[in-house]
C-alpha positions as CSV (number, residue, x, y, z in Angstrom):
1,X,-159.5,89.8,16.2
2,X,-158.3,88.0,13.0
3,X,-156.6,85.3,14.3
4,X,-158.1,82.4,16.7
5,X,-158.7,83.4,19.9
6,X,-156.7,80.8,21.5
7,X,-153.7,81.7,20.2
8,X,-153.7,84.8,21.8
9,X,-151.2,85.3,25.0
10,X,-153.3,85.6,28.4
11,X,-152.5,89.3,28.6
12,X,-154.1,89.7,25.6
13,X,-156.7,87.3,25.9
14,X,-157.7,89.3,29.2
15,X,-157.2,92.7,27.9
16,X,-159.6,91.9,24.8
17,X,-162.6,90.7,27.3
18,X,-161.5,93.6,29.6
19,X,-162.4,96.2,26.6
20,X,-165.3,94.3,24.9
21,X,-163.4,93.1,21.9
22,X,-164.3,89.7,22.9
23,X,-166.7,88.0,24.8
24,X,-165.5,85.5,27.3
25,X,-167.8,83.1,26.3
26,X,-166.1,83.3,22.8
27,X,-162.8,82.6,24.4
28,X,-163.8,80.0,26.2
29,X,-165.5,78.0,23.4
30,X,-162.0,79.1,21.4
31,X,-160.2,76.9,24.1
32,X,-163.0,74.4,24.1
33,X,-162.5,73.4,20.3
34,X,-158.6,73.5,20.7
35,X,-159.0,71.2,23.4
36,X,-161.4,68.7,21.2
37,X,-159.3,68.8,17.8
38,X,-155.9,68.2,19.9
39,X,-156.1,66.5,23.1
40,X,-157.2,63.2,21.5
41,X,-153.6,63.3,20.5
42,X,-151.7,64.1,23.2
43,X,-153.9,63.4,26.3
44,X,-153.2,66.0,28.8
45,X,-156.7,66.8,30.1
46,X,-157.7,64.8,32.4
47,X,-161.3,66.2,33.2
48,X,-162.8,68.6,31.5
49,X,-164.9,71.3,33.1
50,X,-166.8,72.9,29.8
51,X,-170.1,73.4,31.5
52,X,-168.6,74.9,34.3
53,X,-166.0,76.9,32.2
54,X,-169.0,78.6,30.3
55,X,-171.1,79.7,33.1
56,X,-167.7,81.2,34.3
57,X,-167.9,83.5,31.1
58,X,-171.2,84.1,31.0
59,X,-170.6,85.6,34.6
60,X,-168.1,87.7,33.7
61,X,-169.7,88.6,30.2
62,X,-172.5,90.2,32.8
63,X,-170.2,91.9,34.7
64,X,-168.7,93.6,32.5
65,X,-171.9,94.3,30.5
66,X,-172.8,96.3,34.0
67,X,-170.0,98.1,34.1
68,X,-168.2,96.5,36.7
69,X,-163.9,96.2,36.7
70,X,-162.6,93.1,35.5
71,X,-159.8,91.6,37.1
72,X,-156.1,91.4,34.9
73,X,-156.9,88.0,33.7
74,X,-160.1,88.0,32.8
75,X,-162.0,85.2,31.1
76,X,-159.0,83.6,30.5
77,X,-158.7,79.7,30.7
78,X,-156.1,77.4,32.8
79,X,-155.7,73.5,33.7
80,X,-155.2,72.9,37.2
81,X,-153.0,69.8,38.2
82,X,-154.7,66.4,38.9
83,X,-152.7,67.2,42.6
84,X,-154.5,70.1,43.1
85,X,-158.0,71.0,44.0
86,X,-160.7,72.7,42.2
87,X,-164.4,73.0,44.2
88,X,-166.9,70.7,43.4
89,X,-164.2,68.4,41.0
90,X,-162.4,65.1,42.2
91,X,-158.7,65.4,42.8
92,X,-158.1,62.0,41.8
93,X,-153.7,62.4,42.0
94,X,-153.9,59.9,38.9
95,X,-155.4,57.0,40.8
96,X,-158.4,55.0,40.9
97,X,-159.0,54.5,44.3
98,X,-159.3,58.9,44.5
99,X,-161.5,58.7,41.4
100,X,-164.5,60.1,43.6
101,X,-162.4,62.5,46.0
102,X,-164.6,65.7,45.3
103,X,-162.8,68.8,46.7
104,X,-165.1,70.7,48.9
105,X,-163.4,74.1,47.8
106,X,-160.6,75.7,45.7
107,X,-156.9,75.0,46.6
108,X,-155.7,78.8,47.7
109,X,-154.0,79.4,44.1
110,X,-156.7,78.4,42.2
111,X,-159.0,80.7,44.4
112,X,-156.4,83.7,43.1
113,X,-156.5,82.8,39.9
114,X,-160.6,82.7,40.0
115,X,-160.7,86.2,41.7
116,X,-158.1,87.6,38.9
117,X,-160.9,86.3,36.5
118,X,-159.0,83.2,35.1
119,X,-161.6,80.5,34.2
120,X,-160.6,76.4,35.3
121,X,-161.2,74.7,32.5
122,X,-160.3,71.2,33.1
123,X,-157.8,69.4,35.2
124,X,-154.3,68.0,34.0
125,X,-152.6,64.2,33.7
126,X,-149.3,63.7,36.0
127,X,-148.1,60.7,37.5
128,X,-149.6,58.4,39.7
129,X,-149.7,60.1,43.2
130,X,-147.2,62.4,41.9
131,X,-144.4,59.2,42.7
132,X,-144.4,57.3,39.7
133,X,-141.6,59.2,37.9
134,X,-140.9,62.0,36.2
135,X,-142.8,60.9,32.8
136,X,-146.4,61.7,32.7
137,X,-147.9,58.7,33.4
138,X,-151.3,58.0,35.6
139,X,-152.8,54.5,36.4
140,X,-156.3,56.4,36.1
141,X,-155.6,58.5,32.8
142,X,-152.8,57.0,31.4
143,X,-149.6,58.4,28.9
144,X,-149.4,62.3,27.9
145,X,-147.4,63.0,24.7
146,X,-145.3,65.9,24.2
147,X,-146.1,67.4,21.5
148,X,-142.9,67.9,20.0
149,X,-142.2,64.3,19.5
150,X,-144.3,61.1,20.6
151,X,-141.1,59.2,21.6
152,X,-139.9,61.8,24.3
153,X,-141.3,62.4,27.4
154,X,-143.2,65.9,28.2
155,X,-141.5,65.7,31.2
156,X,-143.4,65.9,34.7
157,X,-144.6,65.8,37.0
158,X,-146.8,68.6,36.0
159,X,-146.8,67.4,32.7
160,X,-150.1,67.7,32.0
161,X,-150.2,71.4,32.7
162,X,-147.1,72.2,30.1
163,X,-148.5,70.3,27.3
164,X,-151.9,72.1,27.7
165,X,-150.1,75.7,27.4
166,X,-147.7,74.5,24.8
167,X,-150.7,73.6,22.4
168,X,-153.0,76.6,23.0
169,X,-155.5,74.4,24.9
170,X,-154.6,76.9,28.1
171,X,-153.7,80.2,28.0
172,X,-151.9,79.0,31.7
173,X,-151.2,76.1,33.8
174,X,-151.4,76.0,37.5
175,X,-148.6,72.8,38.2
176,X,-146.8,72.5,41.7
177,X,-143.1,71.6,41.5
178,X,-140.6,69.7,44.3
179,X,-137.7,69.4,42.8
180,X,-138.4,70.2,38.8
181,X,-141.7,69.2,38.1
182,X,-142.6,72.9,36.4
183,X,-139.3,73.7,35.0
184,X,-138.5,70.5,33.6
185,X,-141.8,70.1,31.4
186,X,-141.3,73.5,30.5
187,X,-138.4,72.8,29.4
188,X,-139.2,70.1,27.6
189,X,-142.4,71.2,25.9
190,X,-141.3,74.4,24.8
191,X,-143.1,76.9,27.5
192,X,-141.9,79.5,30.4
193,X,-142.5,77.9,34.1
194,X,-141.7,79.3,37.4
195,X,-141.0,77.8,41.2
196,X,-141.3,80.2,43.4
197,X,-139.4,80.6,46.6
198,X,-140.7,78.9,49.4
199,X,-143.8,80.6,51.0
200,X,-144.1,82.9,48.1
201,X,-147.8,81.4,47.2
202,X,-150.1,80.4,49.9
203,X,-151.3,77.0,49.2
204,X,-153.1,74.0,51.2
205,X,-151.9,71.0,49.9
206,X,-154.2,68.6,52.8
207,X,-156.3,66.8,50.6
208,X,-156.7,63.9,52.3
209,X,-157.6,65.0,56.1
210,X,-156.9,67.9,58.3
211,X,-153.2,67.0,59.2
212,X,-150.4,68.7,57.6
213,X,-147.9,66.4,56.2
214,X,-144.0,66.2,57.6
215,X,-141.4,69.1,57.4
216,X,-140.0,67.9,53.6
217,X,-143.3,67.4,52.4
218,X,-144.4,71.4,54.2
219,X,-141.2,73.1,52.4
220,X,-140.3,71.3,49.4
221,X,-143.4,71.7,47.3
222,X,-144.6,74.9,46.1
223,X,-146.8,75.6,43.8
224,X,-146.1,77.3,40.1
225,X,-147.4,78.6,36.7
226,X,-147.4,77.5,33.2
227,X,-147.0,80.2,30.0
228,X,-146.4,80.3,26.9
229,X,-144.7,84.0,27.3
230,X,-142.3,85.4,29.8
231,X,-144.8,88.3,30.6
232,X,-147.9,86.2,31.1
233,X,-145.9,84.0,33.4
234,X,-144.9,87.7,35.3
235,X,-148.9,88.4,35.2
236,X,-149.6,84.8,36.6
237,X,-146.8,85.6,39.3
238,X,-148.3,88.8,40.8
239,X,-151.7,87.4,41.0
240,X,-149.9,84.0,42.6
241,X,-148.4,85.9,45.3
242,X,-149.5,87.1,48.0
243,X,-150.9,85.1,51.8
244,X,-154.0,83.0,53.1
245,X,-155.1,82.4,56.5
246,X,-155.4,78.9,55.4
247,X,-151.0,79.2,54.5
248,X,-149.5,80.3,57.5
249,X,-146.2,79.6,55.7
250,X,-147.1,82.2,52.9
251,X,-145.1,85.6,54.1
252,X,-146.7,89.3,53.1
253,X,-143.0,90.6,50.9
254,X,-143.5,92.9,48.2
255,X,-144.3,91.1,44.7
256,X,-141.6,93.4,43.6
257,X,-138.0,94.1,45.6
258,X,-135.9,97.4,45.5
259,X,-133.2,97.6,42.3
260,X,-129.6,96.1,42.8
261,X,-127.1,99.0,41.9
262,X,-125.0,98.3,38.8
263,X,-125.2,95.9,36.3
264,X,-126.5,92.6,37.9
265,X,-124.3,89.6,38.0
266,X,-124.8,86.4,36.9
267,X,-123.7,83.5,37.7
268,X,-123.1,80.4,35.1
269,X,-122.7,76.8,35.5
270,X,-123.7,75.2,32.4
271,X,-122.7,71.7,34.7
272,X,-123.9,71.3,37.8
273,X,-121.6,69.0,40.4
274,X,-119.3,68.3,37.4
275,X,-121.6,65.7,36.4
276,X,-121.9,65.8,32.9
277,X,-124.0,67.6,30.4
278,X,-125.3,67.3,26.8
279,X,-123.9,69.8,24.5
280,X,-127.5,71.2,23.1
281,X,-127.9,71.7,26.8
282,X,-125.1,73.6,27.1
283,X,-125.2,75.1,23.9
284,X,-128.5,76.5,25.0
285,X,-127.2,77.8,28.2
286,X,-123.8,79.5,26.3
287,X,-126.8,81.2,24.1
288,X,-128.8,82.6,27.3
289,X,-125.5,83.7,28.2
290,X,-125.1,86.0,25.1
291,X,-128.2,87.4,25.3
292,X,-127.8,88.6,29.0
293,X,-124.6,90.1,28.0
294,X,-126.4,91.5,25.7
295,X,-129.0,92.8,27.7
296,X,-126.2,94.3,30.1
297,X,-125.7,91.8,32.9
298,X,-122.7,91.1,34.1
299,X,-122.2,87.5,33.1
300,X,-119.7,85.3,35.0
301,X,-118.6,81.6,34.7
302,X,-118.0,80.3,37.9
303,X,-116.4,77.3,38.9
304,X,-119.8,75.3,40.1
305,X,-123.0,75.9,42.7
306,X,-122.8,75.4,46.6
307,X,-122.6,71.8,48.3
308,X,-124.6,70.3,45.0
309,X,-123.8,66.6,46.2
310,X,-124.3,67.2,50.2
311,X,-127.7,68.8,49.3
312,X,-129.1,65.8,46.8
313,X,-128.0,63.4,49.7
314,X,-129.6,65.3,52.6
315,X,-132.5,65.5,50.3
316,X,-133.2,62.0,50.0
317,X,-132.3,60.7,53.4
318,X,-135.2,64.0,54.6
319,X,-137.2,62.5,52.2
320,X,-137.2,58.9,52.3
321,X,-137.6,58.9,56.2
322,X,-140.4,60.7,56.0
323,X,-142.0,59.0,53.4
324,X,-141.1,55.6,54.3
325,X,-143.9,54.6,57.6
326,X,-146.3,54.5,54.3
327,X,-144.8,53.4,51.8
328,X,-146.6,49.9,52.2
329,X,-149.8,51.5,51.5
330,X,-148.5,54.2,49.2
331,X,-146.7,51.0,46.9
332,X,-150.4,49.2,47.0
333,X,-152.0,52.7,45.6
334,X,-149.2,52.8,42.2
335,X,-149.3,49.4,41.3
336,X,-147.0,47.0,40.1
337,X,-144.3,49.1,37.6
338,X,-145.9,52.7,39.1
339,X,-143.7,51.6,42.3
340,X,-140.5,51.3,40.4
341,X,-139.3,54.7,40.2
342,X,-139.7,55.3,44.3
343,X,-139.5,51.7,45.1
344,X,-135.7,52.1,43.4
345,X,-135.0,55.2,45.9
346,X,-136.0,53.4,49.2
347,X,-133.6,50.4,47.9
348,X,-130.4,52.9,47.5
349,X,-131.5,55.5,50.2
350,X,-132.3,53.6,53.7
351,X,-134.6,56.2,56.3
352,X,-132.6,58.4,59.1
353,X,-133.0,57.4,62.7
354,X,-134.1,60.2,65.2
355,X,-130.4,61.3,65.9
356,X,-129.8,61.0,62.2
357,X,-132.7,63.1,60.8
358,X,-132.0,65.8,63.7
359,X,-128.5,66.1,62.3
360,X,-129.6,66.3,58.8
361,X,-132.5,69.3,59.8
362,X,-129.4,71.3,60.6
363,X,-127.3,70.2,57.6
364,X,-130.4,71.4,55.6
365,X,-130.4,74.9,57.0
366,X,-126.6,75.4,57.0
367,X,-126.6,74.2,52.6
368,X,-129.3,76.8,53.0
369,X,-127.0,79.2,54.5
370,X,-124.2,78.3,51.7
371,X,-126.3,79.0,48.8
372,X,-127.6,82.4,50.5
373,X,-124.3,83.5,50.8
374,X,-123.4,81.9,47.1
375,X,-126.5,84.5,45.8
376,X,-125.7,87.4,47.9
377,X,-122.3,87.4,45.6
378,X,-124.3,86.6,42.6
379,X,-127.8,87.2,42.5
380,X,-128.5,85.0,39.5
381,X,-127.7,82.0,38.5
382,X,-128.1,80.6,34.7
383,X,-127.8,76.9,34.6
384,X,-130.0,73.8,32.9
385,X,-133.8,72.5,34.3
386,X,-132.6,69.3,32.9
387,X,-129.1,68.2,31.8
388,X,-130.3,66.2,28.5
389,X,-132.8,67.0,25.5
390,X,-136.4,65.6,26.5
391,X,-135.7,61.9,27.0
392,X,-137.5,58.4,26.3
393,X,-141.3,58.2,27.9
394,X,-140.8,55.9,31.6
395,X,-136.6,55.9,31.6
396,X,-136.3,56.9,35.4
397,X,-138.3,53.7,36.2
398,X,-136.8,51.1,33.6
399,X,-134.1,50.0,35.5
400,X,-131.2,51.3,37.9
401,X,-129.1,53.2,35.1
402,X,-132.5,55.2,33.6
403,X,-133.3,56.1,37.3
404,X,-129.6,57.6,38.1
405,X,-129.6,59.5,34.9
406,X,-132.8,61.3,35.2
407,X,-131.4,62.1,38.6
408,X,-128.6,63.6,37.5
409,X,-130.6,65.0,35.0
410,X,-132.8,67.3,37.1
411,X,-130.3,67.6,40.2
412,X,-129.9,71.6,39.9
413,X,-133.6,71.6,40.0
414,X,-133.5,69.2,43.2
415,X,-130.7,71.2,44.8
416,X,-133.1,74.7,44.0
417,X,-135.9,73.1,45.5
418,X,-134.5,72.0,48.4
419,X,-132.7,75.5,49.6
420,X,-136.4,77.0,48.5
421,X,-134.8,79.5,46.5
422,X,-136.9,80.7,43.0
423,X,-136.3,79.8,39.5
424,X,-138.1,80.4,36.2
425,X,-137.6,77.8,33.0
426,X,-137.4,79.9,29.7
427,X,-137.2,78.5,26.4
428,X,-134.2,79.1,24.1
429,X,-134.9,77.6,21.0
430,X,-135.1,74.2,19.4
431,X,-132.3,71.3,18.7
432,X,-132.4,68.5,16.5
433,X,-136.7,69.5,15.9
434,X,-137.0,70.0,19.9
435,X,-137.2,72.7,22.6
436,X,-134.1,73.8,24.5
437,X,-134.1,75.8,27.4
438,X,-132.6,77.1,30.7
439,X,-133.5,78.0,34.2
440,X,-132.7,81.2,36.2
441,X,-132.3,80.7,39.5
442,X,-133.0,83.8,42.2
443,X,-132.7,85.1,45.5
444,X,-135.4,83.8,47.9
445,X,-138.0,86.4,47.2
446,X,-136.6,88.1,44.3
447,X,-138.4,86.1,41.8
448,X,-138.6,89.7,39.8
449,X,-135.2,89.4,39.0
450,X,-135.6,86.4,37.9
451,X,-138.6,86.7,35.4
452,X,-136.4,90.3,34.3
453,X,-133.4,87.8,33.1
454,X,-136.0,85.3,31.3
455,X,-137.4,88.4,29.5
456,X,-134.3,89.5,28.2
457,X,-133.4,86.0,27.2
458,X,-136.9,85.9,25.5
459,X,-136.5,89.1,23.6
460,X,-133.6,87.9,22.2
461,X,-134.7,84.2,21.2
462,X,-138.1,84.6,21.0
463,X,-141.7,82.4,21.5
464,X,-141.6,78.7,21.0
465,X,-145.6,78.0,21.4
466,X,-148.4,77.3,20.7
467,X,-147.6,74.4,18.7
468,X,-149.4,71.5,16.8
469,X,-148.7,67.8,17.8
470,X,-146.1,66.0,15.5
């Protein structure tokens, strides 16, 4: 095939074990060498499953050597989230005291990944319990590096994931996101990422017993893919979507929804809440701009996005109350300086009472009810994952100021996540030797419209990755 295998996108990856140009043992070990030459460097592998990755191929090399149909990824490796569970492998969330927690079976996206063929082929760093900031930072596995530049952070927290895909040691990354933990690494490491909307992916995030956690903990997280190319993150989307009996959140809509009539219009608010941005960031966004005009949307600067500062309030009054009847434990579990970053929110952001959090359940439904309304008039909406470049390793836990400017930061991403709407991180270039990049926000359920805007912006700007570590 000329060049290294690992290289390759996963389309083509799958397509060249789908026609017997490649064995997917071959691939495998391809990915398997990537992995030894460069993790050392930038440790975003937590565990990883080599063994288990080569008996996958050898599977599917039989398979296909009896003739039977291959599924549209094929033989083609991912990392899977230290959050997230993979049979047979401990889902140790970054901490010791999980170090042993074996997962009895596949979380539901990974099962859909195994049945489109994709191969597992080693779980991914993040923070500690997924609460120690945004960097990626475990007390079991310690920093990640971005690739781009050892003294920023790769961004989190599904860092691990987006430093894989950026240097060819995954074709894709299975990462779960809250309020910007896909499309801010993606961002920052130079990859395509996507949130879906709410209920789009079945998932089972109960790892640790058979009750379900509270209402912002049910709707806030969803999980999301890693690529290094708009159209493998489309192909990672339709094998995503979908239901599970073990989801009764996930809802059976069509991958793909009927065609808006005229050109579609975009919204664009390059400054979220009035807030302040960094001009590469907005630079970046005026650029994805161009190339949708380009591309024959109707492109519109509008004055700002629905409710921004309600919705980051509601947000972490929902949140904190919920969290806060174990946060004794949960502080024990990160550790002193691990605590910093959360232990800093319950200081500023005291819980609800019952009247309190009652009232806010219907606040969060009615900012809901702003933002559909806000899309119905535009069904896009270009704006930043992150309102800086990548910033210092460990800021948002420093000290008050680091923590209030990564939160402003990544507030459109918070907002997005918390009205459960979808949004896909593309890259746009590079700035002062790193990766720039936008989001496009959707629709609930129209997360085609979304990854048709990234596309455009792609064909315009190109492919950042796969890179080397610097």
């Amino acid at each position: 095939m000329g060049d290294a295998l690992w290289k390759l996108p996963a389309a083509a990856q799958a397509k060249a074990v789908r026609d017997g140009e490649v064995c997917a043992v071959e691939l495998v070990e391809s990915h398997l060498e990537r992995i030894a030459e460069v993790d050392p460097q930038v440790n975003a592998v937590t565990r990883l499953l080599a063994e288990r990755a080569r008996e996958a191929a050898e599977r599917t090399d039989r398979r296909r050597a009896a003739g039977e149909e291959l599924g549209p990824l094929a033989g083609v490796p991912f990392t899977v989230k230290e959050s997230t569970a993979i049979a047979g492998v401990p889902t140790t969330f970054g901490t010791p005291r999980f170090r042993d927690l074996v997962a009895p079976a596949d979380a539901p996206p990974v099962a859909r990944l195994r049945a489109a063929g994709a191969i597992p082929i080693g779980h991914s760093n993040m923070p500690t319990l997924i609460l120690a900031g945004m960097h990626t930072r475990s007390k079991l596995f310690g920093d990640t590096v971005n690739p781009w530049d050892r003294g920023r952070t790769p961004g989190g927290t599904s860092g691990g994931d987006a430093v894989a895909v950026a240097t060819g040691m995954a074709a894709l990354g299975l990462g779960n996101d809250s309020g910007g933990s896909v499309r801010i690494p993606a961002q920052f490491c130079g990859v395509a990422g996507l949130k879906p909307t709410t209920g789009r992916f079945p998932a089972d995030h109960r790892i640790l017993g058979p009750d379900d956690p509270g209402p912002a903990s049910q709707l806030l997280v969803t999980d999301g893919p890693f690529a290094r190319s708009v159209g493998d993150l489309r192909l990672a989307y339709e094998v995503l979507a979908g239901t599970d009996p073990r989801d009764p959140r996930a809802v059976p809509v069509p991958a793909y929804g009927e065609p808006l009539p005229g050109p579609v219009k975009v919204a664009v608010v390059a400054d979220p809440g009035g807030h302040g941005v960094h001009p590469t960031v907005r630079a970046s966004i005026a650029t994805a701009a161009d190339a949708l005009r380009d591309a024959g949307y109707d492109v519109r600067e509008v004055p700002d996005v629905p409710r921004l500062d309600e919705a980051l309030d509601a947000y972490g009054r929902i949140t904190v109350t919920e969290f806060a009847p174990t946060w004794p434990v949960v502080r024990g579990l990160l550790g002193e300086g691990g605590d910093r970053y959360i232990g800093m929110m319950m200081e500023r952001t005291p819980p609800a009472t019952a009247d309190e959090f009652m009232k806010l359940m219907g606040t969060w439904l009615n900012i809901r009810r702003s933002w559909a309304e806000f899309l119905h008039e535009y069904p896009l909406l270009l704006g930043p994952s992150f309102t800086e470049p990548p910033v210092e390793p460990g800021l948002e836990s420093r000290d008050r100021a680091g923590w209030d400017r990564v939160g402003s930061g990544m507030r459109l991403c918070t907002v997005t996540s918390f009205v459960g709407v979808p949004g896909v991180a593309v890259p746009t270039g590079t700035a002062d030797g790193l990766p720039s990049g936008v989001q496009i926000v959707g629709r609930a359920f129209r997360e085609d419209l979304c990854l048709a805007a990234a596309q455009a912006i792609e064909d315009r700007l190109g492919v950042l990755t796969p890179v080397d570590p610097r």
